[in-house]
C-alpha positions, -999 to 999 in steps of 0.1 A, spaced: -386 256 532 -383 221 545 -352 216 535 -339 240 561 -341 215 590 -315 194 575 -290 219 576 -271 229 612 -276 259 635 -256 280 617 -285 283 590 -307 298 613 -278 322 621 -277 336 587 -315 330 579 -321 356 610 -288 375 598 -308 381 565 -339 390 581 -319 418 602 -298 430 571 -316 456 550 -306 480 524 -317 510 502 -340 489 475 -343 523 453 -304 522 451 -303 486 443 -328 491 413 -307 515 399 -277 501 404 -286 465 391 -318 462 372 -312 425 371 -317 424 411 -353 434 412 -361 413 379 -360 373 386 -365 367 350 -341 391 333 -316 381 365 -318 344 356 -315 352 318 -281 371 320 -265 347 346 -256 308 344 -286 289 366 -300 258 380 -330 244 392 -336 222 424 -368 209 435 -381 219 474 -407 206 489 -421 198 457 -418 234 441 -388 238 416 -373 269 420 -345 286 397 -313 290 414 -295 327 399 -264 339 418 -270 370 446 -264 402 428 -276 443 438 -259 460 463 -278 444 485 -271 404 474 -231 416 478 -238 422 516 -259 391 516 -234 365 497 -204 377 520 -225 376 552 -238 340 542 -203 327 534 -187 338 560 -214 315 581 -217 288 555 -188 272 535 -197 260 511 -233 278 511 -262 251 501 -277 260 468 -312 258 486 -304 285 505 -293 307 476 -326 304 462 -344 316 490 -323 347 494 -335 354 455 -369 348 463 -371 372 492 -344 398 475 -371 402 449 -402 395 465 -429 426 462 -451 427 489 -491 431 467 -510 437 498 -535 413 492 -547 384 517 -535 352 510 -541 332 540 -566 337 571 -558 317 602 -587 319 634 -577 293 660 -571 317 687 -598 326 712 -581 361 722 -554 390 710 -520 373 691 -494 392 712 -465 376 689 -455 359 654 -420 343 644 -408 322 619 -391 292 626 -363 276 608 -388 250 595 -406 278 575 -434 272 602 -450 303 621 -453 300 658 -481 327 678 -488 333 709 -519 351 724 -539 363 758 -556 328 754 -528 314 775 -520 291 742 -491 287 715 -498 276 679 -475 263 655 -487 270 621 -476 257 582 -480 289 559 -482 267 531 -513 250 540 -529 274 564 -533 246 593 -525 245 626 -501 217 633 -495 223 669 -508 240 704 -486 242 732 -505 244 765 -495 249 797 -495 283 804 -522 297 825 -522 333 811 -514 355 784 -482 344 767 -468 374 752 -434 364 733 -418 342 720 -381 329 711 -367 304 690 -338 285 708 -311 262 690 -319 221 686 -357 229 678 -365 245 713 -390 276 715 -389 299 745 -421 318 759 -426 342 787 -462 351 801 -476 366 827 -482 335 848 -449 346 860 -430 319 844 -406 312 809 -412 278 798 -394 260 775 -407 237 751 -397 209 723 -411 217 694 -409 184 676 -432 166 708 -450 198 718 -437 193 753 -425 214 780 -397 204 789 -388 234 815 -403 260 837 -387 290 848 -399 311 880 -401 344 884 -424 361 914 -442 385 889 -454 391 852 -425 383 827 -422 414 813 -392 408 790 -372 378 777 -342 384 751 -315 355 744 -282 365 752 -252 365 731 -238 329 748 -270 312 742 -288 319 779 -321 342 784 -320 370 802 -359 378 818 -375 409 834 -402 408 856 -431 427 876 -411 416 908 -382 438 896 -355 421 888 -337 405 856 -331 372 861 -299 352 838 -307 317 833 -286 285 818 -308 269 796 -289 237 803 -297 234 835 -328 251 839 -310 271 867 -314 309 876 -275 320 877 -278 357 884 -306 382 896 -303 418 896 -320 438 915 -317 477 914 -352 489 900 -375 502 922 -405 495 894 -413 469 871 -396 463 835 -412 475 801 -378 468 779 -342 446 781 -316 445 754 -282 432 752 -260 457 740 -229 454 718 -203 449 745 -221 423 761 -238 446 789 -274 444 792 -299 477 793 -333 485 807 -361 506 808 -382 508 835 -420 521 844 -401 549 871 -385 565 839 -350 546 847 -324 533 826 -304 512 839 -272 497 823 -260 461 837 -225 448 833 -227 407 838 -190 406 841 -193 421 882 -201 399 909 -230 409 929 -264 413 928 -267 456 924 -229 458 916 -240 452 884 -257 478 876 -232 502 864 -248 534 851 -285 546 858 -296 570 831 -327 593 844 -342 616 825 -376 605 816 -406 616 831 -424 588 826 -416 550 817 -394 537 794 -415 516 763 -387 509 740 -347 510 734 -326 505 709 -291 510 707 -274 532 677 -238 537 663 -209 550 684 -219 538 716 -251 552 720 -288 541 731 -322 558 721 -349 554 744 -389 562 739 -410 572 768 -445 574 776 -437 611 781 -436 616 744 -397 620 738 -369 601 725 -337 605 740 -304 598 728 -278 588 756 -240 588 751 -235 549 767 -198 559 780 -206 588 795 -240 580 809 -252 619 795 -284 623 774 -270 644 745 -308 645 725 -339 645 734 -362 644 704 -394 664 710 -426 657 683 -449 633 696 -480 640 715 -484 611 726 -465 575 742 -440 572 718 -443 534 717 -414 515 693 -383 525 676 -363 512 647 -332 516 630 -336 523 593 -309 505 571 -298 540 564 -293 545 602 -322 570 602 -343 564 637 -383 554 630 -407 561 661 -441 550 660 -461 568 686 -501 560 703 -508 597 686 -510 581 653 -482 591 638 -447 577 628 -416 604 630 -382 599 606 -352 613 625 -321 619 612 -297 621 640 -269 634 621 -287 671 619 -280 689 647 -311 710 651 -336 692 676 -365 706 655 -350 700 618 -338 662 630 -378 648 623 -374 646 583 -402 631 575 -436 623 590 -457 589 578 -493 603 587 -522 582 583 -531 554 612 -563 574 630 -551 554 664 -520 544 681 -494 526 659 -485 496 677 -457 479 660 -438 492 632 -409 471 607 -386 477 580 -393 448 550 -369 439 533 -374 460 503 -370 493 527 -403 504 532 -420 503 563 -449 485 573 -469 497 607 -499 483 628 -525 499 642 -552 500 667 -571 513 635 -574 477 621 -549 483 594 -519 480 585 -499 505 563 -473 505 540 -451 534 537 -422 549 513 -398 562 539 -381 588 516 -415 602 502 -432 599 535 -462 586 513 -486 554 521 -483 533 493 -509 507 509 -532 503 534 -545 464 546 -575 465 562 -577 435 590 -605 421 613 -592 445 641 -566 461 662 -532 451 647 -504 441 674 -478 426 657 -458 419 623 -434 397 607 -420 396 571 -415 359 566 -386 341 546 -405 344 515 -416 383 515 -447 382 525 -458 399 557 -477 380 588 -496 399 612 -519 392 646 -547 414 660 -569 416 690 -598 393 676 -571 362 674 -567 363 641 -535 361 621 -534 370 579 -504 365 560 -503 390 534 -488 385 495 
């Protein structure tokens, strides 16, 4: 995947576009046979072959449901789209995750808190051993560690121009070149960095343990806004679809930030309370809505307009800690009491809306994914990851790793990268 540094920002648009874009795979077999056979695909359909990196790969045109959404998303970004990039799309439209190791990596000296991708095709981690590793998948090496952080880094973000973005809880974002390995900016916050998103307009938006949310220009290296209004620390920020920013603090708050008003707690133009304990995880829904999960065991559902909680989605016994949308706009919650709940939102009976429940992990599920073929793949405290059949509810496989899993990536050619406690990272074929 080489050949993607040649082409302009808008390929990592679309590349992350495809990562994001998912679609019923069951569907798409029976619609289109073709889709989920390379061979018979490439046999029925004029091709090509170009050489990457060494590899020649067959190009075949996108086709399934699925490759529709894909080729008019991809246009609409690229005009003319490179062939190169066709040819990944088939590769990862048709990939079948085995479950089988392929690669071990064991640089780290303590937990991997995070794992990206990067437009390179390399894999950036991060970890409590204050370092970040850049990574190529294809020969297992480390290429790169980025020091300068003097604790736990725990995310990261890839920024345009071949920039990476990391918060810790040395109370500072830094931002680095990746080409040199250099930091080339430090950002302050008084506390833990608790959260770090990028914002629609290209700046970060960072939460801390000093309570505020901080809005930076990455051009300058300069705060621009802070806004204060939570009395507790941060566990969650997202941007919503309008622009406004949301988050979820450790009091149980929500609160909902409009960057357009001046001022400092102006800002903060709805407070959603409800929760009984704090706020792990949001994500926002269809028709102006945002679902929440609590370390008091519920998901709520709140009406964004209104600023009303119109569910609250009882089931867990435990910290409900991280929510996804399904491509089929079903909600996913993975909770620390093992299990992972389906909700259907559009039944209106609080206890009929949980469908289906994946049950399996003996410990707290810690991260939780759609791949792109739309089953779900979950970590656990366990030391394993599964792989489930939303519809069926069954686990289809079970990966064992060296311990407590904490975090999961499907990379750009199917297979699935994950980080545990012990440092290590497996990518999985």
């Amino acid at each position: 995947m080489k050949i993607l540094s040649t082409f302009n920002i808008k390929l990592a648009t679309a590349l992350l576009a495809l990562a994001l874009c998912t679609t019923d795979a069951a569907a798409m077999e029976h619609k289109d046979p073709a889709a989920s056979n390379p061979s018979s695909a490439a046999s029925s359909s004029s091709s090509s072959a170009i050489t990457t990196l060494g590899e020649t790969k067959t190009i075949v045109p996108l086709t399934g449901s699925r490759g529709k959404k894909l080729e008019k998303l991809l246009y609409d970004e690229l005009d003319p789209m490179p062939p190169e990039l066709i040819a990944i799309i088939v590769e990862y439209e048709n990939y079948e995750l085995q479950g089988t190791c392929a690669q071990t990596f064991k640089e780290h000296t303590d937990m991997v808190n995070c794992l990206i991708q990067l437009a390179n095709g390399h894999i950036a981690s991060c970890s409590y051993d204050s370092t970040i590793k850049i990574w190529d998948p294809k020969t297992g090496k480390c290429v790169k560690t980025l020091t300068g952080h003097s604790k736990s880094v725990m995310r990261l973000i890839q920024l345009a121009d071949g920039r990476l973005a990391s918060r810790s809880y040395d109370s500072t974002i830094k931002i680095w070149d990746l080409a040199s390995g250099n930091c080339i900016q430090t950002l302050d916050h008084t506390g833990w960095v608790t959260c770090l998103i990028q914002l629609a307009d290209g700046q970060l938006a960072s939460a801390s343990l000093d309570h505020t949310i901080k809005v930076w220009d990455l051009k300058s290296g300069i705060c621009i806004r802070t806004l204060n209004g939570h009395t507790d620390w941060m566990m969650c920020l997202i941007q919503l679809a309008d622009g406004r920013l949301a988050s979820g603090s450790d009091a149980g708050k929500i609160k909902i930030w409009d960057l357009t008003i001046a001022g400092e707690k102006e800002a903060c133009v709805t407070t959603l309370t409800g929760h009984t304990n704090w706020v792990q995880c949001l994500i926002q829904l269809a028709d102006s809505r945002l679902a929440s999960g609590s370390g008091d065991h519920t998901i709520k559902v709140w009406d964004l307009k209104s600023g009303v909680c119109i569910r609250t989605l009882n089931g867990h016994t435990d910290w409900v800690m991280c929510l996804i949308q399904l491509a089929d706009s079903r909600l996913a919650s993975g909770s620390r009491d093992g299990k992972i709940k389906i909700w259907d939102l559009t039944i209106a009976d609080e206890k009929e809306a949980c469908v289906t429940i994946l049950a399996g992990h003996t410990k707290s599920v810690t991260c939780l994914i759609q791949l792109a073929d739309g089953r779900l793949a979950s970590g656990s405290e366990d030391h394993t990851i599964k792989i489930w059949d939303p519809k069926t509810g069954k686990c289809v496989k079970t990966l064992d790793h060296t311990d407590r899993v904490y975090c999961l990536t499907q990379l750009a050619d199917g297979r699935l990268a994950s980080g545990s406690w012990d440092g290590t990272i497996i990518i999985w074929k």
